[in-house]
N, C-alpha and C positions, 0 to 999 in steps of 0.2 A: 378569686374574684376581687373587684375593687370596691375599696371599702365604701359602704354606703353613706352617702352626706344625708346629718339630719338638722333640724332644725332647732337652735337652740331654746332650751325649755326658757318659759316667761309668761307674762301674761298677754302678750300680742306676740305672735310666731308670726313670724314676714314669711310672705309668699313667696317661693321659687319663681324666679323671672325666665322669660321664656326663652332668652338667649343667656352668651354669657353673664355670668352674676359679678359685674364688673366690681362692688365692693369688695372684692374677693383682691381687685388689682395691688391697691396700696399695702395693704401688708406685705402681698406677694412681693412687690416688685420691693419696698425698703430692706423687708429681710433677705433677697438675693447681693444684696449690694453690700452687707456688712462684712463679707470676706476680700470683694478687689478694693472696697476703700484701704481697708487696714491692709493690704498687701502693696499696695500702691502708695502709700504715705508714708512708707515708712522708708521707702526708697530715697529719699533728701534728708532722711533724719539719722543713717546710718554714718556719716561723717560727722555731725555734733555731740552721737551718743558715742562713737568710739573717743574723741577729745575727750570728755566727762569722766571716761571709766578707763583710759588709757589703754583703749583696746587698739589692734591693726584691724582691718577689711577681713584678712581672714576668721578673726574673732565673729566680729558684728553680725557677718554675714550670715552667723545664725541665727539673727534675729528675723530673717525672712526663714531659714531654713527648718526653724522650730517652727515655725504655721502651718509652712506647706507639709510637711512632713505630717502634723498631725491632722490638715484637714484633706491628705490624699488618702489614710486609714477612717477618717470619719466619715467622710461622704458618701461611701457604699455601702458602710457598716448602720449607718442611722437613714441613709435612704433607702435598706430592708426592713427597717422598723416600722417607717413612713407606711411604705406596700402594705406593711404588716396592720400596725396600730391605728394608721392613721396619721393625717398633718398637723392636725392641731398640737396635741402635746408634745411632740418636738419638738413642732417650731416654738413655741411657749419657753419650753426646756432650755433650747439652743441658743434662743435671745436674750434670756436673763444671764447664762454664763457667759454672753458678752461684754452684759454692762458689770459684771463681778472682775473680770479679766483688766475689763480698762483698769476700773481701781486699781487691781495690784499691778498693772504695769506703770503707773502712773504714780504710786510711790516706792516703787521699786529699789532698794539701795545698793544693787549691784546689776552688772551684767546678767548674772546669771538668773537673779530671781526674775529679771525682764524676761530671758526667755522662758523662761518657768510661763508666766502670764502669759505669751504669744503662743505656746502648746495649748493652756485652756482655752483661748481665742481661737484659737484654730479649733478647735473640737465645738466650741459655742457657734461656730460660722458654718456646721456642716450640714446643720438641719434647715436651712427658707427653701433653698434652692430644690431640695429634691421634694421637699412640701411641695412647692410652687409647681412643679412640672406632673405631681401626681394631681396635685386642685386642679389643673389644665383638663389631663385625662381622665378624672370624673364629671368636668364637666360637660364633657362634648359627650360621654357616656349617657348624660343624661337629658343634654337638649336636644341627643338624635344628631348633632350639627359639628363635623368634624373638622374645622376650619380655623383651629386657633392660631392663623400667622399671627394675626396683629396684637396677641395677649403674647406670644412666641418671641414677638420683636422687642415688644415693651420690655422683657426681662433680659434679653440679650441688648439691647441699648442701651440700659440704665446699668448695666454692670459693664459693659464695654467703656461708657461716660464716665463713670465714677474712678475705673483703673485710669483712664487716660489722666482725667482732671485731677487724681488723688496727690499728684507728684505739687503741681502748682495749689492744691487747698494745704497738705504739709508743710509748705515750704511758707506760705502766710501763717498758720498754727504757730510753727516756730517761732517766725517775726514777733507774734503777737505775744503769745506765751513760752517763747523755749518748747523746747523736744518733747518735753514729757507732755506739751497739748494733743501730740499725735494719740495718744492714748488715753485723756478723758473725753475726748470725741465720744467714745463708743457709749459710756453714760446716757446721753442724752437721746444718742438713737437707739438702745436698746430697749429704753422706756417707751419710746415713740413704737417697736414694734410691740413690746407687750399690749400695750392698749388696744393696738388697731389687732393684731390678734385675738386677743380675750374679746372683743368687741364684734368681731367679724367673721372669723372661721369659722366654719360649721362643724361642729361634732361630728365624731364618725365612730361607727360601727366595727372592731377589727375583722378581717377576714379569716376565712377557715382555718388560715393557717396561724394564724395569730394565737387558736385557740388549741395548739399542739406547741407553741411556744416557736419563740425564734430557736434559730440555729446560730448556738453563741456558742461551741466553738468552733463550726467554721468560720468566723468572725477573728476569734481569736487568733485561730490559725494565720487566717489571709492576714492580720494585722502583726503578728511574730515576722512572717515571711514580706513584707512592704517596710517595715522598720531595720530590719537585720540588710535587704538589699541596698537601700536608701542610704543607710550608715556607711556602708563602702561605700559605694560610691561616690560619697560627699569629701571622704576622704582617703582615697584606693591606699594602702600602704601593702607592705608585706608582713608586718605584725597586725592586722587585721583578718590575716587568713581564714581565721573561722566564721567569718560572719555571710560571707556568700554559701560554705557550708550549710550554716545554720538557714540561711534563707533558703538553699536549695530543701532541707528535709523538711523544713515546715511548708513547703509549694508542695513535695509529695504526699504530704499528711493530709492537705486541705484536698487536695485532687482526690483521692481515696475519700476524704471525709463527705466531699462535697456529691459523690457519682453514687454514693450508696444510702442517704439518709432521701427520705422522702421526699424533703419541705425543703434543698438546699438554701443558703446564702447566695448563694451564686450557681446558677443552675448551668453548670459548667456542657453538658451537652446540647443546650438549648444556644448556649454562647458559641461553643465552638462551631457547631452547622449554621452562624449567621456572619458569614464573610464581609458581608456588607458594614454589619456594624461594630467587627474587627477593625477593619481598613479605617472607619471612623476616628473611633480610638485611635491607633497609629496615626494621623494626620492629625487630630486635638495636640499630641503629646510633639509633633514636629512644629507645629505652628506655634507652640504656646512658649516652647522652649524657646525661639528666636526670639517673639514678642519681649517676653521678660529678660532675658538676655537683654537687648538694647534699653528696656526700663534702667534694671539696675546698674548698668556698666554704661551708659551712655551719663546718667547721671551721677556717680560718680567721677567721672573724668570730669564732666563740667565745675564740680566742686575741685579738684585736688589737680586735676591738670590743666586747667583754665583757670582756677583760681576763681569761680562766680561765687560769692554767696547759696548758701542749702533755698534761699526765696526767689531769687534769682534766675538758680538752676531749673528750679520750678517753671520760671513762665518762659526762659526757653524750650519747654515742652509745650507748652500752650497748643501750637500750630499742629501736634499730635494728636491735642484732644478735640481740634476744632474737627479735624478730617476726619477723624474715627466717626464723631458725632452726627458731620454732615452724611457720611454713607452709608451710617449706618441707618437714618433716619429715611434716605431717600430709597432706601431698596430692602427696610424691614419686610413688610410686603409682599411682597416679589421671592417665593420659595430659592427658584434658579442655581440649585448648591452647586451644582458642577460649576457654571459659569464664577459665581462668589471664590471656589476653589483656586480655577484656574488664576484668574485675575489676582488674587491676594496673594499667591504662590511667588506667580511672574513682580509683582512690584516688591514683595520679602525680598526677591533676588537685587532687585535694581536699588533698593534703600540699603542692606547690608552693602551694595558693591561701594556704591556711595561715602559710605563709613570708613571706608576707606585713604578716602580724598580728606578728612579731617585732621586736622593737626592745632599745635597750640595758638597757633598765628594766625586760625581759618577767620574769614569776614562772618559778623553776623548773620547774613543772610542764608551762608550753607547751613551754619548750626542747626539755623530755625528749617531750611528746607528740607532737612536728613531727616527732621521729625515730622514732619507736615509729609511726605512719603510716605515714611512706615505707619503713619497715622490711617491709610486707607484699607489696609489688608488689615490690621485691626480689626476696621470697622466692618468686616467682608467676612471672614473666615471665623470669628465665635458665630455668627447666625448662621450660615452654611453648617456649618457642624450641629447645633443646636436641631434646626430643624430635620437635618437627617438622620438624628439619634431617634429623634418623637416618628418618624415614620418607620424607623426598623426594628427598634427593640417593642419586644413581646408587652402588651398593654398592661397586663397583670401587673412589671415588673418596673414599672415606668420609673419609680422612684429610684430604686436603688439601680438602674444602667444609666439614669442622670447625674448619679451620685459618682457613678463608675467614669463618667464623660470628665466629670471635676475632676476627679482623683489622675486622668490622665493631663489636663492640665496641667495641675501641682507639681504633679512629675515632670513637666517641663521646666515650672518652675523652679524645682528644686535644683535637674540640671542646669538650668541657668544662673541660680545663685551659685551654683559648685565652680561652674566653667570662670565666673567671675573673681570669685577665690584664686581659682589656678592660674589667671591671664595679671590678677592685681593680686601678687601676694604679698608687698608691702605696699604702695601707695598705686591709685590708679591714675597711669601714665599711658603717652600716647602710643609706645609700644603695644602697651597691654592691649589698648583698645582697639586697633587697628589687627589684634588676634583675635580678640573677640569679636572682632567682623568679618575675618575668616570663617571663623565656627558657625556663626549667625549666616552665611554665605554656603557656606555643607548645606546646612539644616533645612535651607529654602530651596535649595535644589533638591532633596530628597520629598520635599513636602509635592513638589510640582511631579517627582518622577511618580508617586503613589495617586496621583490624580489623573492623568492625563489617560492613565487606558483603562479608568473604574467607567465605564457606559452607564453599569447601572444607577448611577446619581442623576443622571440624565431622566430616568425612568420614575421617579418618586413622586407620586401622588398621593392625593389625601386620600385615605381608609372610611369608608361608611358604617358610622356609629352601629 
């Protein structure tokens, strides 16, 4: 069952409001946004930090690589906890290791201890979001009233916002303070969620299963077997041979671990008989992969093969983050996941194709237009996804298959920081980038073939409390 919301002990307990309990929003929505800000800004700061520490692209590249990698193991791993314990003390948890993380990223004296700080970051960033999406599914639990587009939109806007804008706020950071502002950013809004946290979420009750304990190692397991694949393929070789190994017997060890204990982590028969919200996942992990792909490699070329300024680079994104903004704001509302699919699929195709037409000599105007395109599928396809995860996965488990939605993000992400490695593996040129818009050209066509015959996206409706 879902843990019960209670009211925090004091000497005046505020009433339960009869609809959503919109104080609920701001914490909810600041703590979804602390993982695409820092994933997003650190995209213009990965050419001043490899100058500093005399890194190549291939190096730096783990500085996106050590987040994603650690918040595609956290999100499902802490949004069963969530199901479990409860939102509050995680997200409590998860926000204070963000503002502990800035610090040591932020005096950092080597490449490596930065990415040291960007793995705790990433683990600090894994708990708002699947809080956020179980605070959602207790509360229509509880007002009877099953209609939370417009609390749905709120958290997929302001995280759609924040990755678009993150490139152009990093790129001023820098200007103002150098590289290392990208990372006491997090200070300030970590503090800002502890408060509206401690302040506003309501205590809860753990569920039944809470009181038979989590299932840490299948935890473990799935996290052996997500780190061990992840590793190849970030860097395939043939003296890495063991590690797909390794990842295949710890996938069979959690599979057996997970089909025979009670209480699973991942209630692997419950997953496997929901087609619909397989297909999901596969589409998160094709669309997110192109997305980030063009973040990181389109900004990079702007710095090293156009030669713009890391501030620069930035506000030619700009016109990405106005369109994400603008569509996503006029059709948060409006469920419509098939049609959001379709449409963001079909312009993925026409932005990548486009990508192509750039070179070092392009006018202003394309730069800005290549991004002001892929700027709309953006804003189209995380909320198409979002809301058809909240209508297909099992309510009990709310937390931890939104955590599982992130986690197949990351994994987009991480094959797009990889792709990006492989396309620029000494400086990013316009070779490279114009392969990277091959790849980003695969991936939008693959995203559109797994849409166009799923009907049942067509069929989703809201669920009565």
């Amino acid at each position: 069952m879902i843990p019960r919301l209670t009211p925090r002990t004091g000497r005046t307990a505020r009433p339960s409001p009869a609809g959503f309990d919109r104080r609920l929003i701001a914490p909810m929505v600041l703590g979804s946004v602390l993982n695409p800000v820092n994933s997003s800004m650190i995209a213009v700061a990965l050419v001043p930090i490899g100058v500093a520490f005399g890194a190549p692209p291939a190096e730096t590249v783990w500085l996106v690589s050590a987040l994603y990698l650690a918040t595609a193991v956290g999100q499902p791993v802490i949004g069963r906890l969530v199901d479990t314990y409860g939102p509050r003390r995680l997200y409590l948890t998860g926000t204070a290791l963000v503002g502990v993380a800035g610090l040591l990223g932020a005096l950092a004296p080597s490449l490596g201890a930065m990415i040291a700080a960007r793995v705790l970051l990433g683990f600090g960033t894994s708990a708002a979001y699947p809080a956020a999406m179980r605070l959602t599914r207790a509360e229509a639990e509880r007002t009877g009233r099953d209609s939370p587009a417009g609390v749905l939109a709120a958290l997929a806007v302001a995280a759609q916002t924040v990755a678009v804008v993150g490139p152009a706020l990093g790129g001023l950071l820098i200007g103002l303070g150098g590289w290392r502002a990208v990372f006491t950013v997090n200070v300030p809004l970590s503090a800002a969620c502890l408060v509206l946290g401690a302040l506003r979420l309501p205590r809860t009750r753990p569920s039944r299963g809470g009181r038979r304990g989590a299932d840490l190692p299948g935890m473990a397991l799935f996290a052996a077997m997500l780190v061990a694949l992840m590793l190849f393929l970030m860097g395939p070789r043939l003296d890495r041979w063991y590690l797909p190994l390794l990842a295949a017997a710890a996938a069979a060890a959690f599979a057996l671990r997970e089909l025979r204990t009670p209480d699973p982590f991942i209630d692997l028969r419950v997953l496997g008989g929901n087609g619909p919200l397989l297909a999901t996942y596969l589409r998160q992990l094709l669309a997110y992969t192109t997305s980030y792909a063009f973040m990181y490699g389109y900004t990079q070329w702007l710095e090293q093969g156009r030669g713009l300024s890391a501030a620069t680079a930035g506000l030619v994104l700009l016109p990405l983050s106005a369109t994400a903004l603008t569509v996503s704001a006029l059709t948060g509302r409006r469920e419509a996941v098939r049609a959001k699919l379709l449409t963001g699929s079909a312009l993925q195709i026409g932005g990548s194709a486009a990508l192509l037409l750039v070179g070092a000599d392009s006018p202003a105007w394309l730069l800005l237009g290549v991004g002001a395109l892929l700027g709309v599928p953006q804003g189209l396809v995380g909320l198409a996804a979002q809301n058809a995860l909240y209508r297909q996965a099992d309510p009990e488990r709310i937390a931890s298959a939104a955590g599982l939605l992130r986690t197949f993000m990351y994994l987009g992400a991480l094959g797009a920081s990889a792709a990006t490695a492989a396309f620029y593996p000494h400086r990013a040129d316009t070779a490279g980038l114009h392969g990277l818009a091959l790849f980003m050209l695969a991936g939008s066509a693959l995203l559109l073939a797994t849409t166009l015959p799923d009907r049942s996206l067509g069929r989703l409706t809201p669920r009565k409390a």
